[in-house]
Structure formats: C-alpha cells, structure tokens
N, C-alpha and C positions, 0 to 999 in steps of 0.2 A: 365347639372346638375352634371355628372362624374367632369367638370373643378372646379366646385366650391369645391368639396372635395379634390383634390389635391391639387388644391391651398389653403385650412385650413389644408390641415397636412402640407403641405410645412413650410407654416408661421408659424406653432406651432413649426417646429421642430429647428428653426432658435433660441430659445428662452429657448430650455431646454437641456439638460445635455447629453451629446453621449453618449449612450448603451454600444460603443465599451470599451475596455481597452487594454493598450500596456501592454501586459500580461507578460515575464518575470518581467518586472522592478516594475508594480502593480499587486497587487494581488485580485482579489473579495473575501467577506465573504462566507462562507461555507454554503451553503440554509441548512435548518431543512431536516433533515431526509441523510442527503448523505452518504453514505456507504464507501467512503474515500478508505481505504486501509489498506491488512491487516500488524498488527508488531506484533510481538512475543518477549517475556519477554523470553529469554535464559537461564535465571538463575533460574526460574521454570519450564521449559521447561524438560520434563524427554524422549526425542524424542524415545514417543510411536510407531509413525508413523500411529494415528487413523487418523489423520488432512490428511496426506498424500492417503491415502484408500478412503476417504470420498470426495476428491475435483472433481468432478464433468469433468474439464478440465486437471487433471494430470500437476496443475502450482507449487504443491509443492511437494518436492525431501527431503526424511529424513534418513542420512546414520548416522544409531546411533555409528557401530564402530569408524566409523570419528570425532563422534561427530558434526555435520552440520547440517542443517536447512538450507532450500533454498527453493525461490519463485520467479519462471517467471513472473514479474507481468505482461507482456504482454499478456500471457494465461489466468491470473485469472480475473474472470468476478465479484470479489466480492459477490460471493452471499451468503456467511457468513455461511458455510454448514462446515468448521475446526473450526471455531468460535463456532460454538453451539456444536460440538462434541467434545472439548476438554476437557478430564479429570482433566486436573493442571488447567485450565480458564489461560492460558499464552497465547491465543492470542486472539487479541480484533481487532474490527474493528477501525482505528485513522479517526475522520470524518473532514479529512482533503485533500485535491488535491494530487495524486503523483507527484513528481519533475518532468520538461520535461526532456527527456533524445532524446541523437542524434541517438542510436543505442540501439539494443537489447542486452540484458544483464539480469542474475541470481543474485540476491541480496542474497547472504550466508551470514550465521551467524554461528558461531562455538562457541561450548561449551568446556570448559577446564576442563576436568576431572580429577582426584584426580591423578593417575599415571601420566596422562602431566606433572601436576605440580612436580612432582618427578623427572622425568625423567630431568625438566630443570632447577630441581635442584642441581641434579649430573652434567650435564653438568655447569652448573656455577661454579662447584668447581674444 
C-alpha cells in the first residue's frame, strides 16, 4: 500500500513546477504578512536614540554627535519594537527579503547637519 503512494507523488511530481528557485539570479514574491527589514528615512530621523533603548537585541547603534544611525542586521530579529516606538514614524518595516551578504557587517547611515554643511563649505573655498 506505502508503494502505491510513492509511486503517485513520484508521478505527480514529474509533471508540475519545482518548489526550488536558484535564488540570487530569481527572486520569490514577498508572502502577506513578512516583516522584511528595518530602513530609516534620515532626513526625518532626529536620532533620539528611543529605537536604540527599545531594541530588544542591541542591533541598532545611535551616535547623535556623529550624527549616525547603524543596524547589525545580523542581530536584529525584526520584531518591529523601534518601529512602534518612534516619535518622527522615520522608521518602517520594508516587507521586502534582506540582500544575501558573504560576511557580517553594520549598515550606517549618516545625517548632514547644518554645521557639516558649513564646515564643507569653508573648506571648498
């Protein structure tokens, strides 16, 4: 009895479509509900550092004199806990796959504040 179901998935499966995908070069659709990954809008970004306090694994780094915004995303588990806590709503979950990456690495993001732009304005003259 076990042969006779083997052999109807065998046969079905000769006839429909492989599950698999060769994932850099294709991509899948994004299923309902996926949690993606977090990005931050910098230029509404007033780096409070509440997102920072609230992340549960310590994946995001906020050195306001620097002006910087950084996320291990290797650390972050997504669970949307700076996302709901942010005062400006500058960051959102993208419900979209992260890029594969070979090594571990801090995605930063820097903000240009009003003296930067002075500063490398003088130096251009």
């Amino acid at each position: 009895m076990g042969s006779f179901k083997l052999g109807k998935m065998t046969l079905g499966s000769i006839f429909k479509k492989p599950e698999t995908i060769q994932y850099p070069a294709q991509t899948r659709f994004a299923p309902e509900g996926l949690k993606g990954h977090v990005v931050n809008d910098i230029d509404a970004c007033i780096l409070c550092g509440i997102c920072m306090k609230r992340c549960p694994t310590g994946a995001i780094t906020v050195d306001k004199p620097a002006g910087t915004w950084a996320i291990d995303r290797f650390r972050c588990v997504q669970c949307g806990s700076c996302v709901r806590e942010c005062p400006k709503a500058c960051l959102h979950m993208d419900p979209a796959y992260t890029p594969p990456a070979t090594k571990k690495s801090v995605d930063v993001v820097s903000k240009e504040t009003a003296t930067d732009g002075k500063i490398a304005a003088k130096e251009a003259e």
